[in-house]
C-alpha positions, -999 to +999 in steps of 0.1 A: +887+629+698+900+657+675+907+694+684+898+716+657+911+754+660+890+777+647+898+816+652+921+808+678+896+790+702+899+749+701+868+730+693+862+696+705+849+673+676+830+642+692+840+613+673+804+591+663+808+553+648+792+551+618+785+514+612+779+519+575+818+529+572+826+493+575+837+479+543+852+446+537+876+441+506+859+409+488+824+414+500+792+423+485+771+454+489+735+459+480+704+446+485+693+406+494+660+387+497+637+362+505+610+366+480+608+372+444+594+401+418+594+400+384+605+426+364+584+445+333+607+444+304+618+476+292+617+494+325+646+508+340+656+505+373+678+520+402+685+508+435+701+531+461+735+516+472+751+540+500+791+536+499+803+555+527+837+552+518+861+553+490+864+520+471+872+503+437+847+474+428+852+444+406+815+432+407+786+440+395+757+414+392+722+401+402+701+372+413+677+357+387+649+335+404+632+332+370+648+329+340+635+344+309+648+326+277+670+346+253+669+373+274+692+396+291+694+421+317+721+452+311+736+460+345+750+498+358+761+522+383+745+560+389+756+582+413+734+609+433+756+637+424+734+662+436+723+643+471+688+649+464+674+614+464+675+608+430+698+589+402+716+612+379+748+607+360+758+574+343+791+562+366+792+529+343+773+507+317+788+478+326+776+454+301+744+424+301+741+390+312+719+363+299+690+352+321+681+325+304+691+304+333+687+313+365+713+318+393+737+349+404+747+368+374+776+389+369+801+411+352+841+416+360+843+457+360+867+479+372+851+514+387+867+536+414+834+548+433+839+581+456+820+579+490+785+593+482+749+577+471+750+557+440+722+540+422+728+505+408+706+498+374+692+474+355+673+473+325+661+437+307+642+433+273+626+401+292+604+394+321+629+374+345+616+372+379+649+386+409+651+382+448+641+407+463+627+416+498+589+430+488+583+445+521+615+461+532+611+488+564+650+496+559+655+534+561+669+549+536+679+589+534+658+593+497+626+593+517+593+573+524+571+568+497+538+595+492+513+567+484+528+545+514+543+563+540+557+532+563+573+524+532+607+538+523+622+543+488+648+516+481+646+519+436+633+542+412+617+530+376+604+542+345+597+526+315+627+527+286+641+507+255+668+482+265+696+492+254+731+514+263+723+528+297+709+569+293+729+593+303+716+612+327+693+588+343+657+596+331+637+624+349+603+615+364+609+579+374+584+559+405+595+551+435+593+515+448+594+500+476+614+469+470+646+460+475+663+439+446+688+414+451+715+433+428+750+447+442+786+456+435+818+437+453+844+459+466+878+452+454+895+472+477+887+503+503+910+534+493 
């Protein structure tokens, strides 16, 4: 416990674990699954990633169930900078991979990430088919979703040209229910 002084009077601060503080240097962070979706090609996707503390990641990547030949899928970071629930400034476009095989997919990057909400995006010009957990009941702080309310928001879409990441993310985006097998790998925890 901590004593905080506050116009001369000390104020006990109760000390709560957070389990979601826990990172692990080496480790992946995102979402996994058991089933599969496939993705609509030129749609852009984010999935919320909560990193509760500081951390540098050296990861970033995916799990293609399906591959789609001569296909890619470009792979980024958002961040919530305004803690409303939604993806809004480009953190990182960190590049593609090809999906024409399947199998985990990914890219060496370099990205200091502050604690806050971050969105991790994905964008292909094919139709490969991810894991992802279709019916997910994990609680997440964006919200349930209007049209299916035991159902909580785990990604935002909306339809877009592959190519270089937009910057902000696009305004009016669905919200989906699924959770996509894509994360980051913490390098280290600052």
């Amino acid at each position: 416990m901590g004593i905080q002084i506050h116009n001369g009077l000390e104020l006990w601060r109760s000390r709560v674990y957070n389990e979601g503080e826990a990172l692990r240097a080496g480790a992946w962070y995102g979402a996994a699954g058991s089933n599969t979706h496939t993705l609509a090609a030129n749609r852009l996707y984010g999935a919320y990633l909560a990193v509760p503390r500081d951390v540098v990641v050296d990861r970033i990547g995916c799990s293609v169930y399906t591959a789609d030949n001569e296909k890619i899928v470009r792979l980024g970071i958002y961040e919530d900078r305004d803690r409303d629930g939604y993806p809004d400034c480009l953190v990182l476009d960190a590049g593609v991979v090809d999906i024409s095989a399947a199998g985990d997919k990914e890219i060496t990057i370099g990205e200091a990430l502050g604690a806050g909400s971050y969105y991790i995006a994905f964008l292909s010009d094919g139709a490969p088919a991810l894991y992802a957990n279709t019916a997910p009941r994990t609680r997440t702080p964006v919200g349930m979703i209007q049209a299916k309310p035991s159902l909580y928001t785990q990604t935002w879409w909306i339809d877009h040209a592959c190519g270089p990441l937009p910057d902000p993310f696009p305004g009016s985006a669905v919200a989906d229910y699924r959770e996509y097998q894509v994360g980051i790998r913490v390098a280290c925890v600052l």
